[in-house]
py3Dmol code that shows the C-alpha trace and the ligand (Angstrom):
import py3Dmol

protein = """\
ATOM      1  CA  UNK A   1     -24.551   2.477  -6.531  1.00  0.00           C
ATOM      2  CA  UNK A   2     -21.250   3.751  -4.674  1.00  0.00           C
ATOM      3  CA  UNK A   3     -21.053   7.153  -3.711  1.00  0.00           C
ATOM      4  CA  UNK A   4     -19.224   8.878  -5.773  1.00  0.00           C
ATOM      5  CA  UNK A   5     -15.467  10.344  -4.554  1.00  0.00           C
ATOM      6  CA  UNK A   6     -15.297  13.446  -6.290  1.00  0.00           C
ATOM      7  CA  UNK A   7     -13.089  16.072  -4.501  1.00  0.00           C
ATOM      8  CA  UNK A   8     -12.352  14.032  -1.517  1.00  0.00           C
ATOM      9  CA  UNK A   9      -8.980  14.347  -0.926  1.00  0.00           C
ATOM     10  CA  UNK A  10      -6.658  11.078  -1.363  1.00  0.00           C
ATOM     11  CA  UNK A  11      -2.792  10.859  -0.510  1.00  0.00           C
ATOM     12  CA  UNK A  12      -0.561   7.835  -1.546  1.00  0.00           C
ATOM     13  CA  UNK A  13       2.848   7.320  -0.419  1.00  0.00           C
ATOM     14  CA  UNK A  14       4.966   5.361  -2.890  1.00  0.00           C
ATOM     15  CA  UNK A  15       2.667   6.752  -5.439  1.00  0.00           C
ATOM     16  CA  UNK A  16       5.441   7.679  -8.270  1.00  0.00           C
ATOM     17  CA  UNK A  17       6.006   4.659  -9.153  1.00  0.00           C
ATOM     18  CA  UNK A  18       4.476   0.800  -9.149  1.00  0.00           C
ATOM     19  CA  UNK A  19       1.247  -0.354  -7.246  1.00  0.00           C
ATOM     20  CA  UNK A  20       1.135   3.023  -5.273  1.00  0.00           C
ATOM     21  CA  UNK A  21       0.565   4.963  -9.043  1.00  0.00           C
ATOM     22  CA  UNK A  22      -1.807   2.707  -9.769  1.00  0.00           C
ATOM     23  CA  UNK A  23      -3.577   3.372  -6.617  1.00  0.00           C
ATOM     24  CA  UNK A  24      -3.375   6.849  -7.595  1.00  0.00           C
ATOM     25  CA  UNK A  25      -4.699   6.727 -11.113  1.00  0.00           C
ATOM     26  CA  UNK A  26      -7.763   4.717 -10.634  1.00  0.00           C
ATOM     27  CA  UNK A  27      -8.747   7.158  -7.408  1.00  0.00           C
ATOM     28  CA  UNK A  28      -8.104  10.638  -9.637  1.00  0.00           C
ATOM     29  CA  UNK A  29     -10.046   8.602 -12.525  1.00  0.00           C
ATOM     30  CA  UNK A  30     -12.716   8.248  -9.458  1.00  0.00           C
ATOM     31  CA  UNK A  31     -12.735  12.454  -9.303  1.00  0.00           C
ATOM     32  CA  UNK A  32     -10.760  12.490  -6.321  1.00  0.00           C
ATOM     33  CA  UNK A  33      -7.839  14.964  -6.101  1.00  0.00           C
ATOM     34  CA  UNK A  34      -4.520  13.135  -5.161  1.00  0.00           C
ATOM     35  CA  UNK A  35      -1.303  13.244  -3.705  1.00  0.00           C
ATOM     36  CA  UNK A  36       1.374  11.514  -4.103  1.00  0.00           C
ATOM     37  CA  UNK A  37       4.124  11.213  -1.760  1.00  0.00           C
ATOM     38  CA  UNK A  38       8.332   9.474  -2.471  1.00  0.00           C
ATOM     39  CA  UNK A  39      11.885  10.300  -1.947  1.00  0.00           C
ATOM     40  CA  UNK A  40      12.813  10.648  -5.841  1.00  0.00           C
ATOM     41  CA  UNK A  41      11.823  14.074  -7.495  1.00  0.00           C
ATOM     42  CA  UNK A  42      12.067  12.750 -10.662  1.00  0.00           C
ATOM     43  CA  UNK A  43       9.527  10.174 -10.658  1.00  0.00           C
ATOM     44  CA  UNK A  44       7.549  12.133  -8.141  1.00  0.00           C
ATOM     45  CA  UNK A  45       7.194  14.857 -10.834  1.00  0.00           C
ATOM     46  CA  UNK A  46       6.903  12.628 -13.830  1.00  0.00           C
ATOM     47  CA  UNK A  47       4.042  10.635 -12.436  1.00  0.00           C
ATOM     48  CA  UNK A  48       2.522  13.776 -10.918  1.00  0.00           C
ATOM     49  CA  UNK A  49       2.411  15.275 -14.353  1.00  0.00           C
ATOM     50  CA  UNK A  50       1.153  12.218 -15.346  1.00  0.00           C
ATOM     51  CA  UNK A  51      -1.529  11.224 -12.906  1.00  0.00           C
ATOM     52  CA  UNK A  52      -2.893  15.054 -12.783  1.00  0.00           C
ATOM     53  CA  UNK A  53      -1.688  14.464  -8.761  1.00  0.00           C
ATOM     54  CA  UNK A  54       0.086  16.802  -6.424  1.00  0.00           C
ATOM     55  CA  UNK A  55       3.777  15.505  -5.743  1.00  0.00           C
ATOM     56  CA  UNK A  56       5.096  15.746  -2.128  1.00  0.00           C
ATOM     57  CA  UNK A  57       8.543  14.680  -1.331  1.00  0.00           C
ATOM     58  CA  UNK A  58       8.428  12.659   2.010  1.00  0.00           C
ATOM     59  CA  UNK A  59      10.817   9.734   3.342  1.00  0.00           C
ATOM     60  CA  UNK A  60       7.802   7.769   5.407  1.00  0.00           C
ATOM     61  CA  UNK A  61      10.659   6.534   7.706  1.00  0.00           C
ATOM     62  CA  UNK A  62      11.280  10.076   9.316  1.00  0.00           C
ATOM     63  CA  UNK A  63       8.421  11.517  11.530  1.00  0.00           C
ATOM     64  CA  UNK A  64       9.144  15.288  10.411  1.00  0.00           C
ATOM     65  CA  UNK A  65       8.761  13.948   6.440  1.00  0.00           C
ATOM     66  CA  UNK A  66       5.493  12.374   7.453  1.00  0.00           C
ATOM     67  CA  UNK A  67       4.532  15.848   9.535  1.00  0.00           C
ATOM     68  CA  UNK A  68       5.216  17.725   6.528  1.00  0.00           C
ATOM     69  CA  UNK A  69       3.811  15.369   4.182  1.00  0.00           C
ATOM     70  CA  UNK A  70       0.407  15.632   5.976  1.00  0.00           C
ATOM     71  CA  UNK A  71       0.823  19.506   6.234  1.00  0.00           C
ATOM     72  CA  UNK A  72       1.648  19.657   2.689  1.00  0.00           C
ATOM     73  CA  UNK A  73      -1.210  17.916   1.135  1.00  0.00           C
ATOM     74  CA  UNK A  74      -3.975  19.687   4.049  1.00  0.00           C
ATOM     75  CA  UNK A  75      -2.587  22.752   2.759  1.00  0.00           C
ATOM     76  CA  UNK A  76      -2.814  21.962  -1.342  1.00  0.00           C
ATOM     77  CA  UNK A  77      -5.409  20.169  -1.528  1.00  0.00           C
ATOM     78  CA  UNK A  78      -7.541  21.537   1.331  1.00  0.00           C
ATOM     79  CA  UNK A  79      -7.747  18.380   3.535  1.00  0.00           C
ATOM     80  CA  UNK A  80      -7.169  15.074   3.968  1.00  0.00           C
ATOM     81  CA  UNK A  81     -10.235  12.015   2.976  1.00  0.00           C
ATOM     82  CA  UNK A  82      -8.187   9.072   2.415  1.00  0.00           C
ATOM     83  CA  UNK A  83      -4.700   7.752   3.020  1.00  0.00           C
ATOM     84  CA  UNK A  84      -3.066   4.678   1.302  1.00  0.00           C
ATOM     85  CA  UNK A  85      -0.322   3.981   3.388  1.00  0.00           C
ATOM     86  CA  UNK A  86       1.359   1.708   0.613  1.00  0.00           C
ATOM     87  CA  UNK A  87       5.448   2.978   0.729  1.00  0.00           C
ATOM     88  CA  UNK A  88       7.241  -0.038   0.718  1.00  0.00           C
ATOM     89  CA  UNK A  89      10.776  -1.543  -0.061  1.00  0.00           C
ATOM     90  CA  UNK A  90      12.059  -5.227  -0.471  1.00  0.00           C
ATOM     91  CA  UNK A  91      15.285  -5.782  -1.002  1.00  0.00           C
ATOM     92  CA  UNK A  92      16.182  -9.485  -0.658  1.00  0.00           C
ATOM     93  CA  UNK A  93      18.771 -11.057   1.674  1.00  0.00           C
ATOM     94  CA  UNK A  94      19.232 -14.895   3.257  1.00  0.00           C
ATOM     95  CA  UNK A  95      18.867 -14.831   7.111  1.00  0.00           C
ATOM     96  CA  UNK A  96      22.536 -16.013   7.142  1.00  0.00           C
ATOM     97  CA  UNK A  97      23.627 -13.098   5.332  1.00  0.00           C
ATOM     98  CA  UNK A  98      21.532 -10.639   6.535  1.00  0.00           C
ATOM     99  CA  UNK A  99      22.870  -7.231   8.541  1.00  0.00           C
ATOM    100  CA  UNK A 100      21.516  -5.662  11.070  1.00  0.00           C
ATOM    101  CA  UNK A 101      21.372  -2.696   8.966  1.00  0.00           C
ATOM    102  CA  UNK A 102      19.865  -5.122   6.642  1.00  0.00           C
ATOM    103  CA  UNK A 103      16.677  -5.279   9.079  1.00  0.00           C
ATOM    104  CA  UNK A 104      16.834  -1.214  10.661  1.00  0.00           C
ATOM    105  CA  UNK A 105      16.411  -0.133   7.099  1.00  0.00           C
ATOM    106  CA  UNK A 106      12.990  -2.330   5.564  1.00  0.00           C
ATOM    107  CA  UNK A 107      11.530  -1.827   9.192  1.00  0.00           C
ATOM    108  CA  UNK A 108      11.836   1.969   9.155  1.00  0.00           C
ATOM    109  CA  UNK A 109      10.162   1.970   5.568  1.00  0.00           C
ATOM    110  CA  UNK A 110       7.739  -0.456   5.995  1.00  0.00           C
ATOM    111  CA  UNK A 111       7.090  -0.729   9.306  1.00  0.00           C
ATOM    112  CA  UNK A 112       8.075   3.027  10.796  1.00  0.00           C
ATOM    113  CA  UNK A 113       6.709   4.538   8.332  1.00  0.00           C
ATOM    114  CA  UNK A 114       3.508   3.097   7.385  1.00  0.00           C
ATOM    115  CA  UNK A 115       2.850   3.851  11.409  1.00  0.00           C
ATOM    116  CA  UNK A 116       3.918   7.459  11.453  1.00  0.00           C
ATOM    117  CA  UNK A 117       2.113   8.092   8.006  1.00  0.00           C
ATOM    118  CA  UNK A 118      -0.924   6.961   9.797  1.00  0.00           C
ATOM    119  CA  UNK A 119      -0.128   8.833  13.038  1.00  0.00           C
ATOM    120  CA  UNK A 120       0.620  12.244  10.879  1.00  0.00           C
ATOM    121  CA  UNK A 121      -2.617  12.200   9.037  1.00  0.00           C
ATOM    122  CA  UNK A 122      -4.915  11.475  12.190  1.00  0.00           C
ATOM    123  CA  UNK A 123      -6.100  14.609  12.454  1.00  0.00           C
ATOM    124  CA  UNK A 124      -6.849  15.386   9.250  1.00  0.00           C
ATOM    125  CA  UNK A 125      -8.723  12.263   8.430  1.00  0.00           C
ATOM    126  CA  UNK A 126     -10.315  12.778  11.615  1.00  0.00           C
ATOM    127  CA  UNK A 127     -11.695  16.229  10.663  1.00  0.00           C
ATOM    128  CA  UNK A 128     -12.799  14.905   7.357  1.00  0.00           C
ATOM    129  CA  UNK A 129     -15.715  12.706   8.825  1.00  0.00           C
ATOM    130  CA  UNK A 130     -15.370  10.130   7.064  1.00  0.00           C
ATOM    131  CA  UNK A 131     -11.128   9.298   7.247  1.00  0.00           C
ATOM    132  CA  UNK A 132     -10.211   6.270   5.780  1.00  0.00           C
ATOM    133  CA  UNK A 133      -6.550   4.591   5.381  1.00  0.00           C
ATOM    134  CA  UNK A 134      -5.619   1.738   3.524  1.00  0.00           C
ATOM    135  CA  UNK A 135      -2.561  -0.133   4.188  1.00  0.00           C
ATOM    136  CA  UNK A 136      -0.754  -2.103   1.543  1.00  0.00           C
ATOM    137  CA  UNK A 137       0.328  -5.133   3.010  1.00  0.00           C
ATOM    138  CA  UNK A 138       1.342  -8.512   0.942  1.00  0.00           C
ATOM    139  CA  UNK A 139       0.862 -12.021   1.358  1.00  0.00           C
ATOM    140  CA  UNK A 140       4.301 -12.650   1.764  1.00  0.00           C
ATOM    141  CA  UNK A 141       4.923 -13.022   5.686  1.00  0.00           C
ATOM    142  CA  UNK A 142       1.598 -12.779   6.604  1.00  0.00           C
ATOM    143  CA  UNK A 143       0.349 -16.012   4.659  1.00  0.00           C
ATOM    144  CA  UNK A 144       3.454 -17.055   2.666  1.00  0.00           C
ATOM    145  CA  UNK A 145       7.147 -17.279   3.102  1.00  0.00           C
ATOM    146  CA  UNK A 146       9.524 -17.152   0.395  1.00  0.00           C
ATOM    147  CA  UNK A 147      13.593 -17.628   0.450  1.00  0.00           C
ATOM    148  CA  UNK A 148      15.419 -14.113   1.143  1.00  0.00           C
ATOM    149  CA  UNK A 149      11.980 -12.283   2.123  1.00  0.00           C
ATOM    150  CA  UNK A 150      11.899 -13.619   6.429  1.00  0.00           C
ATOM    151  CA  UNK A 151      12.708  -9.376   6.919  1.00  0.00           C
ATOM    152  CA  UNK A 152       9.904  -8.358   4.462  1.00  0.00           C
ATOM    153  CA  UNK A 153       6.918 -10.935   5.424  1.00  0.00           C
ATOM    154  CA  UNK A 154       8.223  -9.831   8.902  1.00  0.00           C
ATOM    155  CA  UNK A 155       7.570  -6.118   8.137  1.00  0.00           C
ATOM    156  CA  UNK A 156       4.414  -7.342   6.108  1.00  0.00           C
ATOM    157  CA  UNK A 157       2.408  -9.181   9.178  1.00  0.00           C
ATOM    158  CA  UNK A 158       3.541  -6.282  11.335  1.00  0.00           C
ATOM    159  CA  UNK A 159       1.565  -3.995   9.437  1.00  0.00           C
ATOM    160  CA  UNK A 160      -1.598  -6.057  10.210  1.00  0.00           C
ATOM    161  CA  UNK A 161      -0.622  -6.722  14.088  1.00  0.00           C
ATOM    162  CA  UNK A 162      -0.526  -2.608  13.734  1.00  0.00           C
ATOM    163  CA  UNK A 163      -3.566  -2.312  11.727  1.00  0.00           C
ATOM    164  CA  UNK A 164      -5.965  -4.305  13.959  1.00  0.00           C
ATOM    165  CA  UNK A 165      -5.230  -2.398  17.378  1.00  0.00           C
ATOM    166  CA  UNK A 166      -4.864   0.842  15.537  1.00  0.00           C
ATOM    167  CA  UNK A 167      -8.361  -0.250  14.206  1.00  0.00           C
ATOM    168  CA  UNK A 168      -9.935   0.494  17.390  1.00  0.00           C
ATOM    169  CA  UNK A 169      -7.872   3.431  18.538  1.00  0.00           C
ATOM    170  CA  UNK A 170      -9.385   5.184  15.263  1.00  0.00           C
ATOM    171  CA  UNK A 171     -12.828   3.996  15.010  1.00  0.00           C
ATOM    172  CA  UNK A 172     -14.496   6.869  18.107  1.00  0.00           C
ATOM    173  CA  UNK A 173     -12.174   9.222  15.380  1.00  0.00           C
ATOM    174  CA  UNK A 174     -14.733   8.204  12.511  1.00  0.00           C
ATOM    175  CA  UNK A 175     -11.555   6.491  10.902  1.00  0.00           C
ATOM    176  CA  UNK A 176     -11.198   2.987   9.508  1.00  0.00           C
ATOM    177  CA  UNK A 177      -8.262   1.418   8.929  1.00  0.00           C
ATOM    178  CA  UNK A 178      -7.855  -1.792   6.025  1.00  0.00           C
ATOM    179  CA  UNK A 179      -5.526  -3.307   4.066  1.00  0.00           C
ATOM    180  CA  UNK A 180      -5.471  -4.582   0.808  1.00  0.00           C
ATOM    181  CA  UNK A 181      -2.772  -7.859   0.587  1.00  0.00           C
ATOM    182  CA  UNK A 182      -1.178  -8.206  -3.065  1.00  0.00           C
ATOM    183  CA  UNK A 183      -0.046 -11.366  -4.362  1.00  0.00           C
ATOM    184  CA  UNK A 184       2.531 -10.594  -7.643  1.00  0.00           C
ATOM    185  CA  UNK A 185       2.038  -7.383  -9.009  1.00  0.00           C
ATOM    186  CA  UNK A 186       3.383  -6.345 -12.323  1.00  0.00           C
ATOM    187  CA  UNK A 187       5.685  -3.561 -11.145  1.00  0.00           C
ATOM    188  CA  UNK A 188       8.979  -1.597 -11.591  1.00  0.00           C
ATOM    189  CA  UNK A 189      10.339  -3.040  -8.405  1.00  0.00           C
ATOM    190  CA  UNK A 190       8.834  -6.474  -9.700  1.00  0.00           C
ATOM    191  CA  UNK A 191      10.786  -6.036 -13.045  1.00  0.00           C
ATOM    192  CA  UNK A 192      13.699  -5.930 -11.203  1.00  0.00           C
ATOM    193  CA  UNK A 193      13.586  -9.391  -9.606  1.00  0.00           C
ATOM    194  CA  UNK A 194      14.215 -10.919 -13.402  1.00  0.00           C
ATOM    195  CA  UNK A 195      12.347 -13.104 -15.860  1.00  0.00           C
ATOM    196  CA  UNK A 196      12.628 -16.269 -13.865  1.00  0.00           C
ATOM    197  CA  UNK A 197      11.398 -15.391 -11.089  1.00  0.00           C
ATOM    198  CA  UNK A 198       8.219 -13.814 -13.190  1.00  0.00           C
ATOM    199  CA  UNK A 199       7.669 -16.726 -14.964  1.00  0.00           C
ATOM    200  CA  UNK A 200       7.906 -19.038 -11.548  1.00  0.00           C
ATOM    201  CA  UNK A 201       5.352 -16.584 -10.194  1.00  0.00           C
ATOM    202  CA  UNK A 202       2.834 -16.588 -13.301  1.00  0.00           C
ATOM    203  CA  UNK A 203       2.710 -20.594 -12.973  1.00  0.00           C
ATOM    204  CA  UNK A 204       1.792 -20.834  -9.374  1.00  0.00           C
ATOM    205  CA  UNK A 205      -0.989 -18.421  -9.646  1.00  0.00           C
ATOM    206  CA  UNK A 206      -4.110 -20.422 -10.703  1.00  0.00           C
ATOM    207  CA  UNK A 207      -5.305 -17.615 -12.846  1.00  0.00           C
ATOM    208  CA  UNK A 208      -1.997 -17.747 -14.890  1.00  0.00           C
ATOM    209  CA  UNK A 209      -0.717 -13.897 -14.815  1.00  0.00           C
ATOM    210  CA  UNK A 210       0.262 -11.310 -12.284  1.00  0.00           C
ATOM    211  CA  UNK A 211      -2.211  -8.712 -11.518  1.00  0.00           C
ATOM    212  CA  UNK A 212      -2.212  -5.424 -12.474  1.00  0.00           C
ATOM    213  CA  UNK A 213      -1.681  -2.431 -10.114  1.00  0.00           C
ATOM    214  CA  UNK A 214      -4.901  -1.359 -11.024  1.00  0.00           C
ATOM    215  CA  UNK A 215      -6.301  -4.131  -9.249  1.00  0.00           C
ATOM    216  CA  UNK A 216      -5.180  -3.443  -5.956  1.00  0.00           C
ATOM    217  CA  UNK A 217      -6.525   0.171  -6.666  1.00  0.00           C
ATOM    218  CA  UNK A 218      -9.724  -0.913  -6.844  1.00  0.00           C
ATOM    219  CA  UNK A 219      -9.705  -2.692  -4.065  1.00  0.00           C
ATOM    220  CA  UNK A 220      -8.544   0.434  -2.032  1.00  0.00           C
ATOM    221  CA  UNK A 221     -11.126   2.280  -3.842  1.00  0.00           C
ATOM    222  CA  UNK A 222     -13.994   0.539  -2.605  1.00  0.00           C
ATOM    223  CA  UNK A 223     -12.285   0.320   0.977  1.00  0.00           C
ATOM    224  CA  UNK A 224     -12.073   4.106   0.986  1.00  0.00           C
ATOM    225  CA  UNK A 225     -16.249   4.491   0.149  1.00  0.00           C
ATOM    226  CA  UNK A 226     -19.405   5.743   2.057  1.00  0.00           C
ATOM    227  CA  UNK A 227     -20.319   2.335   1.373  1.00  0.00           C
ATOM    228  CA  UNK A 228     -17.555   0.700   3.592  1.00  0.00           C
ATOM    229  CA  UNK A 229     -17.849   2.756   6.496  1.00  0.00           C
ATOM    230  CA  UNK A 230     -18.597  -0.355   8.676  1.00  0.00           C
ATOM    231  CA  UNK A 231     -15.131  -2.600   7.524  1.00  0.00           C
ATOM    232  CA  UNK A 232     -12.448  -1.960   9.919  1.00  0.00           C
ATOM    233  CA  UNK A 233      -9.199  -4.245  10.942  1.00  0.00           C
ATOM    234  CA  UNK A 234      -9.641  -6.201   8.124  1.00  0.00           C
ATOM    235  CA  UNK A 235      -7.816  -7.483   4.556  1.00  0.00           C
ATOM    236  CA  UNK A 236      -8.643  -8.239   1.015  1.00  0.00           C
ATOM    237  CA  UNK A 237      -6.345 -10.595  -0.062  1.00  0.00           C
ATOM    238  CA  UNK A 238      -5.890  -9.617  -4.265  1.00  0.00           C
ATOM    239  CA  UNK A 239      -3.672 -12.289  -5.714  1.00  0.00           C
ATOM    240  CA  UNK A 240      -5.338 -14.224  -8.335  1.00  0.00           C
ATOM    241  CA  UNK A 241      -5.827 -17.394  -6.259  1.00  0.00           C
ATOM    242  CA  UNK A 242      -1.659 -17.520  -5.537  1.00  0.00           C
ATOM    243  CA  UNK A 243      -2.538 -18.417  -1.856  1.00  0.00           C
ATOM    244  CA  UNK A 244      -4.750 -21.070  -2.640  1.00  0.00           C
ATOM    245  CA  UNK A 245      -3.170 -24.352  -4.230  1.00  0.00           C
ATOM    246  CA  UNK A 246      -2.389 -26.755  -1.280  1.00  0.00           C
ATOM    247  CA  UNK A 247       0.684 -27.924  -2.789  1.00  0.00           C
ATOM    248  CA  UNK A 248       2.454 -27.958  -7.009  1.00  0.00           C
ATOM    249  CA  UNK A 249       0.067 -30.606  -7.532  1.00  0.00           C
ATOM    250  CA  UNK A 250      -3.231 -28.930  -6.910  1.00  0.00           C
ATOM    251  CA  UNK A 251      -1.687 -27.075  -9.785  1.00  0.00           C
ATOM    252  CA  UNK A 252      -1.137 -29.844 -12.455  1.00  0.00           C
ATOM    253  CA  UNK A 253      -4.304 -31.527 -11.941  1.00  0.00           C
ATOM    254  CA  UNK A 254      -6.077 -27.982 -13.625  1.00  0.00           C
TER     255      UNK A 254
END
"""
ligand_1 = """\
48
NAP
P 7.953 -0.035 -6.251
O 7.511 -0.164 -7.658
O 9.386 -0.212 -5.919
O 7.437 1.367 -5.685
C 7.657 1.690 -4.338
C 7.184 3.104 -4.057
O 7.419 3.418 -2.676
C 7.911 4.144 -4.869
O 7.030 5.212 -5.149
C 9.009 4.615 -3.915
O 9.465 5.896 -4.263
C 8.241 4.597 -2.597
N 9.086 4.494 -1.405
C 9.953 3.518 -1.052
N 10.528 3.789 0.127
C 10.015 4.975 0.541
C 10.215 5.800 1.675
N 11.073 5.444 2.654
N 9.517 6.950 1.777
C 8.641 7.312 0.799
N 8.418 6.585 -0.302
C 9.100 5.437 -0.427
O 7.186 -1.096 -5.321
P 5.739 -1.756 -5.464
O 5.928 -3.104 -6.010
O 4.799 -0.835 -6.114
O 5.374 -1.910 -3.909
C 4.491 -1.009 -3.273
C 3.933 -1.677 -2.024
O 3.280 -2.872 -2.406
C 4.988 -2.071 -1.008
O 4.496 -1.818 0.294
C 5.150 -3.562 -1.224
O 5.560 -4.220 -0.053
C 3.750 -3.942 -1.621
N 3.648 -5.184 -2.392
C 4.129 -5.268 -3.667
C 3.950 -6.455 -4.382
C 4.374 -6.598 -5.824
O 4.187 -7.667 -6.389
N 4.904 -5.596 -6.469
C 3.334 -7.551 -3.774
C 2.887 -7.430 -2.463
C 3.032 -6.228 -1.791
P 10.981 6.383 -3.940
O 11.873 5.200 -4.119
O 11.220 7.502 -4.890
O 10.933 6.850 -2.526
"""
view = py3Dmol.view(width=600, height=400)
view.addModel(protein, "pdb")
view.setStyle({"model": 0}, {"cartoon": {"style": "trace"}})
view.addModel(ligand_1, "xyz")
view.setStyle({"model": 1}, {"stick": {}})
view.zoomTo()
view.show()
């Protein structure tokens, strides 16, 4: 009943690896023909090869990268449909301990560049007729807080202060602009953060598991349809019911 995507153009930063590949494989399984966009040529080529995608090396935190990265896939791929602004970093760190390079450097990936990833691809997305960019936000910051993460949920809930005024900016452009908000995702950069905290995560998530990144492709998926022309400034919140237990308790009385 959806229209399908075949040939439109998609690009994903922080495709090579994680929730952003994901992203990536369940739009090229939709037909569409994808790029993906990091700052590791290894990965970026492995997935690439992998996915059936174009790989474009871009830092999102440095407005010639994101220029070129925009040029790059136009030029390739012959245009630009959809862009999944989902390039994101979180390294932890206590407030106490925290640096002020600490703080420049997850604000210039998240923040920076989700905003000049956007601004770079205007035109294209505009010329498409139907542009569409999804954001990957989380809940963390701008629903939950966890210990070592007040820099993160910071950069998270900017994205959406961003999204909802560049919402309207892009809407006489024929452009919407949504984000999808994760809860736990199985993912490399997940991996890293140990067993523990995994198996902390899995119990307070009422459906008992992280999701896959699949999922939050298909949320981006239907965001980036004919279908949901009309949704614009808003979130999907994909998290398995993680946001919802009012305290531990709610838990143990499943
Ligand atoms: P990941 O596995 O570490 O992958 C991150 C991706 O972003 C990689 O492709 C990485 O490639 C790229 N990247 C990082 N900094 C970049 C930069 N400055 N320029 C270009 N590319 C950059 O992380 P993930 O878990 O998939 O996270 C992806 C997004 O989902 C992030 O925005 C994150 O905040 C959000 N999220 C994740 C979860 C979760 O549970 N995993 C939950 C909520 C939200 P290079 O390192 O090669 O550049």
């Amino acid at each position: 009943m959806f229209t399908p995507l075949t040939g439109r153009v998609v690009l994903v930063t922080g495709g090579t690896k994680g929730i952003g590949k994901g992203i990536a494989r369940v739009f090229a399984g939709a037909g569409a023909k994808v790029a993906i966009a990091g700052r590791g040529p290894e990965a970026g080529a492995a997935a690439a090869e992998e996915l059936g995608a174009t790989y474009i090396s871009a830092d999102v935190g440095i407005a010639a990268d994101c220029e070129r990265m925009a040029a790059e896939t136009a030029e390739k791929l012959g245009g630009i449909d959809v862009l999944c602004a989902n390039a994101g970093v979180f390294p932890d760190a206590k407030l106490a301990d925290m640096t002020e390079a600490d703080i420049d450097a997850i604000f210039a990936t998240n923040v920076k560049g989700t905003m000049l990833s956007v601004k770079a691809c205007m035109p294209a997305l505009e010329r498409s007729g139907h542009g569409r960019v999804v954001l990957t936000s989380s809940i963390t910051g701008p629903i939950t807080g966890y210990p070592g993460w007040c820099h993160y949920g910071a950069t998270k809930a900017a994205q959406l202060g961003f999204l909802r005024t560049a919402a309207i900016e892009l809407a006489p452009l024929g452009i919407t602009i949504n984000a999808v908000m994760p809860g736990n995702i199985e993912t490399e950069g997940l991996d890293e953060l140990g067993p523990e905290y995994r198996q902390a995560m899995e119990a307070s998530i009422p459906q008992k598991k992280l999701g896959k990144v699949e999922d939050i492709g298909y949320a981006a998926l239907f965001l980036a349809t004919d279908e949901a022309a009309y949704i614009t400034g808003q979130t999907i919140v994909v998290d398995g019911g993680q946001v919802l237990p009012e305290s531990p308790m709610a838990m143990e009385a499943m």
